[in-house]
C-alpha positions as CSV (number, residue, x, y, z in Angstrom):
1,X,0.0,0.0,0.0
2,X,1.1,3.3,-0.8
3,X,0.5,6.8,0.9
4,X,0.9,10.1,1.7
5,X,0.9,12.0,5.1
6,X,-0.1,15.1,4.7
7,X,0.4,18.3,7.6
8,X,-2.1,20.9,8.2
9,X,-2.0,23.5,10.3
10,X,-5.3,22.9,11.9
11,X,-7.3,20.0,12.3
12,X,-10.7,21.7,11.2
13,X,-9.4,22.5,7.7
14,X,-10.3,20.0,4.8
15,X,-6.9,19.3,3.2
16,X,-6.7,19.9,-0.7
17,X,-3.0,19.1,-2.7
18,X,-2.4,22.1,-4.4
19,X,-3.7,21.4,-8.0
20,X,-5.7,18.3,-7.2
21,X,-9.1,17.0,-6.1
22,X,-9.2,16.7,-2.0
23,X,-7.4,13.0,-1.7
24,X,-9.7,10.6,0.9
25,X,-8.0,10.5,4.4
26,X,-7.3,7.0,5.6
27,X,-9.4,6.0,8.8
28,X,-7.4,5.1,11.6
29,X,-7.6,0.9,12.2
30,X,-7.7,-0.9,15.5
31,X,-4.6,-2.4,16.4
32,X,-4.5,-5.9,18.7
33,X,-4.2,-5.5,21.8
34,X,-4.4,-1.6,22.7
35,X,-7.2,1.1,23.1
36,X,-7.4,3.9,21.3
37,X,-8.2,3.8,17.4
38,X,-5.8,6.6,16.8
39,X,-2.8,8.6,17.6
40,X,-3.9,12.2,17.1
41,X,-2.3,14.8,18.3
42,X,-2.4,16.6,21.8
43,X,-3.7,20.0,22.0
44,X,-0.6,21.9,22.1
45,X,0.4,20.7,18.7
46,X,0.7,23.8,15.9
47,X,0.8,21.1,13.3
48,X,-1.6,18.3,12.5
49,X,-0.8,15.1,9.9
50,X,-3.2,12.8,8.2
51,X,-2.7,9.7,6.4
52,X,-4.3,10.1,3.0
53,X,-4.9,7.5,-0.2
54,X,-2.6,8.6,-2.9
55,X,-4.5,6.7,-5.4
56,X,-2.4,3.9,-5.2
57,X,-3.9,2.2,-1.9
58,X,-4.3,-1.7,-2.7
59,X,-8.0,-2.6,-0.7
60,X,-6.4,-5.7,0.0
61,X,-3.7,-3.6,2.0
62,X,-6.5,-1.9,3.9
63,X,-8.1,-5.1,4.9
64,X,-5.1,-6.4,7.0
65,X,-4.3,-5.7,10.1
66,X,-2.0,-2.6,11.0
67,X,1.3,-3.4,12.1
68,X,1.7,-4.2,16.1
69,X,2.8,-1.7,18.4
70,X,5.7,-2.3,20.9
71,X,6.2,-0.6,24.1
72,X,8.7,1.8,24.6
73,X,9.9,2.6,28.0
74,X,11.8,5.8,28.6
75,X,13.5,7.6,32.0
76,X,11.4,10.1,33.3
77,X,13.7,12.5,35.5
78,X,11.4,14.3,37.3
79,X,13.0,15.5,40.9
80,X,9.8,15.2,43.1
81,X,8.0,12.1,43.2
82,X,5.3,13.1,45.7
83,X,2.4,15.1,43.6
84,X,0.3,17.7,45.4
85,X,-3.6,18.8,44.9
86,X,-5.7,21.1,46.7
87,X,-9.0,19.5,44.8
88,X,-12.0,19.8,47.3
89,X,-13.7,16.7,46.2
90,X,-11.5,14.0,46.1
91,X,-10.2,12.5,49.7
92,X,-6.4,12.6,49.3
93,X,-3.7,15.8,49.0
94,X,-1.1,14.0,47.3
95,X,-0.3,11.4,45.5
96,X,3.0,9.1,43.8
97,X,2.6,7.9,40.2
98,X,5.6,5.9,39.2
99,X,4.6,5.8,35.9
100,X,3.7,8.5,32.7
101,X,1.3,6.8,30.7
102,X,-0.4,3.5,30.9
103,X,0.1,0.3,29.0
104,X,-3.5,-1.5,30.1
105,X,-4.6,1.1,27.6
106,X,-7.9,1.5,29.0
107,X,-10.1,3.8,26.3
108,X,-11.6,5.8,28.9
109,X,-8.7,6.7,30.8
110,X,-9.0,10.5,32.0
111,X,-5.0,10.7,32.4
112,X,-4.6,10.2,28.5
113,X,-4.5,14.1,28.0
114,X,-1.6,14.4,30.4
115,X,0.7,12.6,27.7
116,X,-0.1,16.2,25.5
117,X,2.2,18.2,27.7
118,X,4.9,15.7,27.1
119,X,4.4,16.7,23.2
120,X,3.2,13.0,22.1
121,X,-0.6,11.7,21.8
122,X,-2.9,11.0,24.3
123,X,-4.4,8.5,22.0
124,X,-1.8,5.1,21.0
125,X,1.4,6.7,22.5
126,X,-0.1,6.9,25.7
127,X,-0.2,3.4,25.9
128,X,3.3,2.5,24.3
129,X,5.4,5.3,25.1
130,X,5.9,5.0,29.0
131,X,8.3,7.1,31.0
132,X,9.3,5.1,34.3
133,X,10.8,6.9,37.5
134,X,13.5,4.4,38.4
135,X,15.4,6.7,41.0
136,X,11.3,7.5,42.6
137,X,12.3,5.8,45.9
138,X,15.4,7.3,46.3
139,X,13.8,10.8,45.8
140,X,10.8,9.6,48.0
141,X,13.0,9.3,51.0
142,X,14.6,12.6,50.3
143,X,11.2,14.0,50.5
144,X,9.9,11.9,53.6
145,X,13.2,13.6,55.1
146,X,12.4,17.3,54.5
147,X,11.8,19.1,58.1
148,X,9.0,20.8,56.2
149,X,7.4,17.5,55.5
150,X,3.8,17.0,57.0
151,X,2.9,13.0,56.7
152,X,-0.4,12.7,55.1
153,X,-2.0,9.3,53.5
154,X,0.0,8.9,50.1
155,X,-2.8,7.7,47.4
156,X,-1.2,5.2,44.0
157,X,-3.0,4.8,40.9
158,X,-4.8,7.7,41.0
159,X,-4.1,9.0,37.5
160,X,-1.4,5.4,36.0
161,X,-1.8,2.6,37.6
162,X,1.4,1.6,39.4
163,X,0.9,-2.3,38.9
164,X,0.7,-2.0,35.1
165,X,3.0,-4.7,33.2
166,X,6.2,-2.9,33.4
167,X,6.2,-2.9,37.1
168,X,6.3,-6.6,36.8
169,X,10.1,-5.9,35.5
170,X,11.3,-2.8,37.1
171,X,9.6,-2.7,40.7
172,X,9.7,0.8,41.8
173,X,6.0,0.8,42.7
174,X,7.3,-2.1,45.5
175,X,10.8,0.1,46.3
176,X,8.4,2.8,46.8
177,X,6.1,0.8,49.1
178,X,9.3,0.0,51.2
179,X,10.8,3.0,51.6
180,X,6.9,3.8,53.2
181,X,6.4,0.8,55.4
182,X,10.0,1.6,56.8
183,X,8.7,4.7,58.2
184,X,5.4,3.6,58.6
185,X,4.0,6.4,56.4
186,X,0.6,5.1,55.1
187,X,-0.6,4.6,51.2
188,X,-3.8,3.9,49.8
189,X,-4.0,2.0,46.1
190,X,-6.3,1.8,43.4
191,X,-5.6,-0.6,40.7
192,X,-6.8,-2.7,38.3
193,X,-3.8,-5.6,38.4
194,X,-3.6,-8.7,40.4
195,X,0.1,-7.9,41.1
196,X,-0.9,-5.8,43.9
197,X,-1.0,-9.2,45.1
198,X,2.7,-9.7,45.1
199,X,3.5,-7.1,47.2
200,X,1.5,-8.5,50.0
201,X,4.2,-9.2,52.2
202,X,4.6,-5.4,52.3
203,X,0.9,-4.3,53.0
204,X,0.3,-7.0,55.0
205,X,2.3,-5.7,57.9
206,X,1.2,-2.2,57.0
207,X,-2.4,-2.8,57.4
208,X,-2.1,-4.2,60.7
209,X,-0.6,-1.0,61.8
210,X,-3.5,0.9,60.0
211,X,-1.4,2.3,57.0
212,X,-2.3,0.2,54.3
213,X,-6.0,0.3,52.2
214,X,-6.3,-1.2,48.5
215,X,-9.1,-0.6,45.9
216,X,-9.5,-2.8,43.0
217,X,-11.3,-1.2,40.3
218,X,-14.1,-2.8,37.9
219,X,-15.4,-1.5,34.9
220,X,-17.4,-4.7,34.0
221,X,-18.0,-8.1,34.3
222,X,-18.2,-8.9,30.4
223,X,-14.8,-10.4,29.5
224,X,-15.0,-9.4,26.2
225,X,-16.5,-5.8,26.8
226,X,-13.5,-5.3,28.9
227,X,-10.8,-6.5,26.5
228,X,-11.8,-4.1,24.3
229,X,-12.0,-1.0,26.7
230,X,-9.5,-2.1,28.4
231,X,-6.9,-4.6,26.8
232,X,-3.8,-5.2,28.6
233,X,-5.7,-5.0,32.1
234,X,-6.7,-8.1,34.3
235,X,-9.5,-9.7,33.1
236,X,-12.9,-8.9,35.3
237,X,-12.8,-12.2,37.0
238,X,-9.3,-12.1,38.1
239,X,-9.7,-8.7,39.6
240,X,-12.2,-10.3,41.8
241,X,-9.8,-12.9,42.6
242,X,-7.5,-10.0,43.7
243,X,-10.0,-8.6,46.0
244,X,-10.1,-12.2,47.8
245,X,-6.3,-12.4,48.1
246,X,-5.8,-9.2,49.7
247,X,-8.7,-9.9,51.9
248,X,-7.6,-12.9,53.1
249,X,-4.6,-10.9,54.0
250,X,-6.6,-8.9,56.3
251,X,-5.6,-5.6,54.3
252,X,-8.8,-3.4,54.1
253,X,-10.5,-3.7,50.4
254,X,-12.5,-1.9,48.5
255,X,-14.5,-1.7,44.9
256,X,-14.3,1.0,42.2
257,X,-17.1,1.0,39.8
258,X,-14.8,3.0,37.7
259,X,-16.0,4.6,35.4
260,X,-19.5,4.0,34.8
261,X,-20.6,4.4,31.4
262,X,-24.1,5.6,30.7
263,X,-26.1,3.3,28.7
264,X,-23.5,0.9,28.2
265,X,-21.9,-0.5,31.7
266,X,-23.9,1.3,33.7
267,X,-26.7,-1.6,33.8
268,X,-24.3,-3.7,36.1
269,X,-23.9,-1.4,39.2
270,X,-25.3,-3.7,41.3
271,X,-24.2,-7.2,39.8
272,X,-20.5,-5.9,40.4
273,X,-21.0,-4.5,43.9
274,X,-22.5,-8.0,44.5
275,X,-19.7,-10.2,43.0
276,X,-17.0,-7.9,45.1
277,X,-18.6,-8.1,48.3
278,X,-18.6,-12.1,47.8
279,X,-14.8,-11.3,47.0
280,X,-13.8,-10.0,50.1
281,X,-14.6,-6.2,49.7
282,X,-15.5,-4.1,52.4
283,X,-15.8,-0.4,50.6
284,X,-17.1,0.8,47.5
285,X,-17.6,3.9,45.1
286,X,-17.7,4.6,42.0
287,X,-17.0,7.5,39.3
288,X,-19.3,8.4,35.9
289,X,-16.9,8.6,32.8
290,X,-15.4,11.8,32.4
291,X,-14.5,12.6,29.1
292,X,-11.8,15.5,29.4
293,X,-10.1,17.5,26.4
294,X,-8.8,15.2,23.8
295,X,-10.2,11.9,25.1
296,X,-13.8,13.1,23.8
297,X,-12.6,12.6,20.3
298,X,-10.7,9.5,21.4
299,X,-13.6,8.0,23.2
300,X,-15.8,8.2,20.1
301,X,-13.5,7.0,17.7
302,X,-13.7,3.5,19.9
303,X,-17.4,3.5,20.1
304,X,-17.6,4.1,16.8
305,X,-15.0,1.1,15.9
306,X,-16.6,-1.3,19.0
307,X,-19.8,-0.4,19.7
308,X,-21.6,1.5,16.7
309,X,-24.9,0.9,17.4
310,X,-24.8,1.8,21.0
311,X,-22.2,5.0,19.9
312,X,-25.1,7.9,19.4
313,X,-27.5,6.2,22.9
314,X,-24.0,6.4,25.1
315,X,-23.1,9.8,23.8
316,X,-26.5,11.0,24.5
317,X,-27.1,9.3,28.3
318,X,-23.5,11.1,29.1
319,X,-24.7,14.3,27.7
320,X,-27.9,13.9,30.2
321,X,-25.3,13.6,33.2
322,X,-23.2,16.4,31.8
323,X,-25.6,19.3,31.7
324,X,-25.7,19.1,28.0
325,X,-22.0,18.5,27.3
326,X,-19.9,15.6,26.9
327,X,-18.0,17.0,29.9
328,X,-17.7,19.8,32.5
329,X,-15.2,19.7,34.6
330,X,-16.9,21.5,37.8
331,X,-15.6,20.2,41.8
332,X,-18.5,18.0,42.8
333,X,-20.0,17.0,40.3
334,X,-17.2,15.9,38.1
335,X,-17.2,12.9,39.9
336,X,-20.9,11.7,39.7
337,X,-22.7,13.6,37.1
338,X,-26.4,15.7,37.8
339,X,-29.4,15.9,36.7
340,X,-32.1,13.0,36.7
341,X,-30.2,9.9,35.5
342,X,-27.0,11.0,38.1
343,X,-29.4,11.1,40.6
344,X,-31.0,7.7,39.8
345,X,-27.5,5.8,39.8
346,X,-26.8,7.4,43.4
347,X,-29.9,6.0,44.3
348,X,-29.2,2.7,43.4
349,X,-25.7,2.8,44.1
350,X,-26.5,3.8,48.2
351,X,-29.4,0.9,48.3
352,X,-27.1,-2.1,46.4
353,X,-24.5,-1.0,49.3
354,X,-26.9,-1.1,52.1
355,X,-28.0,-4.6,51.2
356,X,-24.9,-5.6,50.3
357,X,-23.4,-4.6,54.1
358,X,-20.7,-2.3,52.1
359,X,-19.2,1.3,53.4
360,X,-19.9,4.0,50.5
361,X,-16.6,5.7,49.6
362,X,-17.3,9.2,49.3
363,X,-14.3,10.2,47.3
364,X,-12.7,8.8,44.3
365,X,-10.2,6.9,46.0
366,X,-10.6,6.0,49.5
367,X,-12.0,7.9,52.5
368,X,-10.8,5.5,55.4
369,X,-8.5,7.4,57.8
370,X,-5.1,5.5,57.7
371,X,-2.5,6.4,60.4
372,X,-0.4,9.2,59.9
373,X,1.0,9.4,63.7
374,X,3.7,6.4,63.1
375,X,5.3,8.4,60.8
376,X,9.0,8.1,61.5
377,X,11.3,11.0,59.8
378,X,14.1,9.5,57.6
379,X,17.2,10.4,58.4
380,X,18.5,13.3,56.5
381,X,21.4,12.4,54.3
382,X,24.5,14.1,54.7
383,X,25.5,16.5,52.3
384,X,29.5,16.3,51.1
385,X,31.2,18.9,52.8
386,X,29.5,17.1,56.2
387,X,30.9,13.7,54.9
388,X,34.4,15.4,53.7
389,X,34.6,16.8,57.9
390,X,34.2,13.1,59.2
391,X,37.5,12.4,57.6
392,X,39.2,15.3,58.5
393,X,38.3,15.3,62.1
């Protein structure tokens, strides 16, 4: 197959080669194995490119399947590991990601637009170009050291999820979690991987002393609906399995219905609060689908491509919990929606919790108090010119 990539300067401009008929732009293809449709470009992009059909496209060519995607994994050298908020609706002040970008490649992912500022897409590069924090531990106790440092419950996997497949290899989300239970500093984690489970020797102890909580979140209980929104990501059942590994651990569990999509997941509220409280959970909450900047675009390309005849009903229902819009961004009610329907799913959500004997979650990620009173201070490492005085004295 032959073709031609054209740039634009703006992505609402029709492209037409100087001297010839407008050429038909090629439609981005599924690729096996990841989320988005697409790889368009973030927002702060002057410059826009389009594959187009140069008249010599074979429709055999456009029939097979794209080439596969590897994942690349690059340093991230950010000097601060510990990220600070002052969002009044969400139940933690700061939080550690380990990771930039997500290979689970979940569709829906609100964090996709954050790969923009990084100059790459939010769309396929943020699930195969990664950037890793190898030195975040050693940083993290630097941090936990400062004599300006106020301990307060640490959340994980509250924009990446720090048990995606890469942590398998590299480990910083466990280096990070011991440099925590050294100084009994407590962490609360939301993932969707049963490799949380590996790292129960760690939490283990730690929720015993009241610093450890863990939140499991699922999106569905159809297998298949979930490989498609969410492809390199436990499947449904084995998440549930995680929830009854970490509770036989005696660490405190919870469930995140997260998100819930209108008119397409959000049928099995109650089935999944159900299935998790038979898995060991103990909390729950739940999140509508938020649909910020260039995920919109991103988000309807896959509907189009997996769900088409659902596409226009699920765009609608959203529009119902969004005052109108696809998404607004207000503290409050970003988290849950308003209007009628939002109403009706916190209805049902508070009654499937009361028969279900399961403590409602008021923010995103978990509202238990951990202990912050065991904190014990690092010891401040000593700079050069201290070291170069032991020797000289």
């Amino acid at each position: 197959m032959r073709s031609t990539t054209t740039v634009r300067q703006s992505a609402d401009k029709d492209y037409a080669g100087v001297g010839h008929p407008p050429y038909d732009v090629l439609p981005a293809r599924k690729r096996k194995s990841r989320g988005a449709i697409s790889n368009r470009e973030g927002r702060f992009e002057r410059l826009h490119s389009e594959h187009i059909d140069d008249g010599w496209t074979n429709a055999d060519d456009l029939a097979a399947d794209p080439p596969r995607l590897d994942t690349q994994v690059l340093r991230d050298t950010s000097r601060t590991v510990i990220a600070r908020n002052q969002s009044p609706d969400i139940g933690f002040d700061r939080s550690i990601n380990p990771y930039r970008g997500c290979e689970h490649g979940c569709i829906y992912c609100f964090a996709r637009p954050t790969h923009a500022w990084l100059g790459l897409s939010p769309g396929l590069d943020f699930e195969t170009k990664l950037f890793a924090k190898p030195d975040a531990a050693e940083i993290l106790r630097r941090e936990l050291a400062s004599p300006r440092y106020q301990p307060r419950t640490i959340a994980m996997g509250t924009n990446t999820d720090p048990y995606q497949p890469i942590e398998r290899r590299l480990q910083i989300t466990r280096q990070i979690l011991e440099v925590l239970a050294e100084h009994d500093h407590p962490v609360s984690i939301v993932t969707k991987s049963h490799l949380v489970c590996r790292d129960i020797d760690i939490l283990g102890p730690m929720a015993a002393k009241g610093l450890a909580s863990v939140s499991v979140s699922v999106t569905t209980l159809d297998q298949k609906l979930a490989r498609a929104m969410e492809p390199r990501a436990a499947p449904p059942e084995r998440r549930l399995a995680t929830l009854t590994e970490l509770a036989r651990a005696d660490i405190p569990t919870g469930v995140m219905v997260a998100p819930v999509i209108p008119a397409l997941t959000d049928h099995e509220l109650e089935a999944i609060l159900i299935r998790a409280r038979q898995a060991g959970a103990k909390r729950a909450g739940y999140i509508v689908l938020r649909l910020p900047l260039e995920l919109k675009e991103l988000f309807q390309e896959w509907l189009a491509e997996h769900v088409p005849d659902r596409e226009q009903r699920v765009l609608k229902r959203l529009r119902e919990f969004r005052g109108g819009e696809l998404y607004r961004s207000e503290f409050g009610s970003r988290m849950r929606g308003n209007g009628r329907h939002a109403e009706l799913l916190a209805t049902r959500f508070r009654l499937a919790c009361r028969q279900n004997g399961l403590n409602i979650d008021t923010n995103s990620v978990d509202s238990r108090r951990l202990d912050s009173g065991q904190f014990r201070v690092p010891p401040q490492a000593k700079t050069q010119n201290e070291q170069l005085q032991l020797f000289s004295n």
